[in-house]
C-alpha positions in Angstrom: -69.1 55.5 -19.5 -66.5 57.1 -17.7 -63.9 59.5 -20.0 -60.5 58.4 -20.4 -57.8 60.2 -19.1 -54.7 60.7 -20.3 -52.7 58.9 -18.0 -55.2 55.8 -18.1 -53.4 56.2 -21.5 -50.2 56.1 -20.5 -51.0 53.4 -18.3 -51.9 51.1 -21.2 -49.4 51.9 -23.2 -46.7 51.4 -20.6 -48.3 48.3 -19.9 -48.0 47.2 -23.6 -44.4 47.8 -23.6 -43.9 46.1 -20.7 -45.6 42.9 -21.7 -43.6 43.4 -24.9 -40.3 43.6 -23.4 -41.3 40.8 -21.4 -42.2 38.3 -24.1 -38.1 39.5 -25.8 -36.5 38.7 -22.4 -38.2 35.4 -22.9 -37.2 34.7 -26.1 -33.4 36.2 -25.6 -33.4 33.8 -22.4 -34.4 30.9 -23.9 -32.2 31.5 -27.2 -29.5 32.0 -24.7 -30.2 28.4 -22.9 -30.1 26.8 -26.0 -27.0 28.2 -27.0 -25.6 26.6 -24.0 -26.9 24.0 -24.4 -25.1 23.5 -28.0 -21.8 24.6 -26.5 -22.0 22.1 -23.9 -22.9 19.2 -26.6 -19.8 21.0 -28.7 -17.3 20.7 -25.8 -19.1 17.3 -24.4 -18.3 15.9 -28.0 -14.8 17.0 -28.5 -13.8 15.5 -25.0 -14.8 12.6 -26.3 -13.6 12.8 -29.5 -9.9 13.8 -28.2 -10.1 10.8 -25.7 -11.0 8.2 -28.2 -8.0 10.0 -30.2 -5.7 9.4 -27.2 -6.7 5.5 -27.0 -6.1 5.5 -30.8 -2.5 6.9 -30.4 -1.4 4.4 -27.5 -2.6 1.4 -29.9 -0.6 3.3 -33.2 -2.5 4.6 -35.6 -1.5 5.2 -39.5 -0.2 9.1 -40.5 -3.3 9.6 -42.1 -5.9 8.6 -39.8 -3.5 10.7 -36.9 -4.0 14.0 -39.8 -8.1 12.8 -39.8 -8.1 13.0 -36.2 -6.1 16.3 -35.9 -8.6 17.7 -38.8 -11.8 16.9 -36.8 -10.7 18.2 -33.9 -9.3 21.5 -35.2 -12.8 22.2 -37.0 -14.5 20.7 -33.1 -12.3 23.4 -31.8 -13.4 26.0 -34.5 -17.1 25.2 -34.0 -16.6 25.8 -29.9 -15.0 28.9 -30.8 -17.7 30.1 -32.9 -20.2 28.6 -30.3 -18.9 30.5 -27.8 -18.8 34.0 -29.6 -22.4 33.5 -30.4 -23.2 32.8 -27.0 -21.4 36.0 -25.5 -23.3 38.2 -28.5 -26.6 36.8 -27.2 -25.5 37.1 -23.3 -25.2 40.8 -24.5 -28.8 40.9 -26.1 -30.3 39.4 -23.0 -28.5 41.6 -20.8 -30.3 44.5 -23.2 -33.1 42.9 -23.1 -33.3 42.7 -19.2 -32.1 46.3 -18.8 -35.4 47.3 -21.6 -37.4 45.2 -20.0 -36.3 47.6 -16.0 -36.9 50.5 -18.0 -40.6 49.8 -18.8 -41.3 47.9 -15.8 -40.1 51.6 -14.1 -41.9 53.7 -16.7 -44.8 51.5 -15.5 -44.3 51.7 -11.8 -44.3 55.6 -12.0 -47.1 55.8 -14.0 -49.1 53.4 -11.4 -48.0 55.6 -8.4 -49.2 59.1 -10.4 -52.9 56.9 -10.7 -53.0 56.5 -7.5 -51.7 59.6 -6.4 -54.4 61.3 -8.8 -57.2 58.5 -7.6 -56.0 59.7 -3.8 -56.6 63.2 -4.8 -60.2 62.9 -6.1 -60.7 61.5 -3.4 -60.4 63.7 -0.8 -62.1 66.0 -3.3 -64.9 64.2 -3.4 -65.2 63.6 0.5 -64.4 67.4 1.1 -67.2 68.1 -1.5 -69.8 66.1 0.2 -68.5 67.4 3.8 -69.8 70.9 2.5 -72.9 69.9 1.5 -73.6 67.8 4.8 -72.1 70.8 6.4 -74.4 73.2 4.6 -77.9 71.2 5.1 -76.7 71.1 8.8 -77.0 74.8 8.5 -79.9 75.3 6.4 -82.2 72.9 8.8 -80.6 75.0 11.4 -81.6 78.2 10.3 -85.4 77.3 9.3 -87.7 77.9 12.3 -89.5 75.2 14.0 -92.9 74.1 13.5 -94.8 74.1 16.6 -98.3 71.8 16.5 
């Protein structure tokens, strides 16, 4: 069994944190679509809210369902409101998330590159190793003198 170095270390563990900031990107992302989503349903429901308040206004409608209808849609606006501040605070945890999620993707890369820089390295160790030894057998068989029969 080959001995683990410390950068195969380093490796995994950047690869770890990686997949983990990964897997929070995905979840910020898909908190963030939902979010969205409800402010779209929000705004979706208020335009029709407000228009079916319009067509209630050109047939006359009592004081108090005209103070029912302004109610409702102040609280619809409130609830966009609120909608949308949670979906900037999000935006800005995905946009963290993405910029975590560079850093260890980087952290990875460089690691990556040093493995193959050191792979390279033994490498050419290894072939200069075993051009001595060719290089020295050449030599030795060389040097011996020849049978004659």
């Amino acid at each position: 069994m080959a001995k683990k170095s410390a950068l195969d270390t380093l490796l995994e563990l950047a690869q770890t944190r990686t997949d983990d900031a990964a897997k929070r990107l995905g979840a910020l992302n898909a908190q963030g679509l939902d979010m969205e989503a409800k402010l779209a349903l929000l705004v979706q429901y208020w335009q029709e809210y407000s228009a079916r308040f319009q067509a209630s206004m050109q047939q006359g409608i009592t004081a108090s369902d005209w103070r029912n209808y302004q109610e409702f849609l102040n609280k619809l606006d409130a609830a966009v409101m609120q909608q949308r501040e949670l979906l900037a605070a999000t935006q800005q945890r995905v946009e963290v998330g993405r910029v975590a999620w560079q850093s260890a993707r980087r952290t990875l890369k460089s690691y990556h590159m040093l493995a193959q820089r050191q792979m390279r390295a033994e490498l050419l160790h290894l072939a200069r190793h075993e051009q001595k030894e060719t290089d020295e057998r050449a030599v030795n068989a060389a040097a011996r003198p020849k049978e004659s029969y």
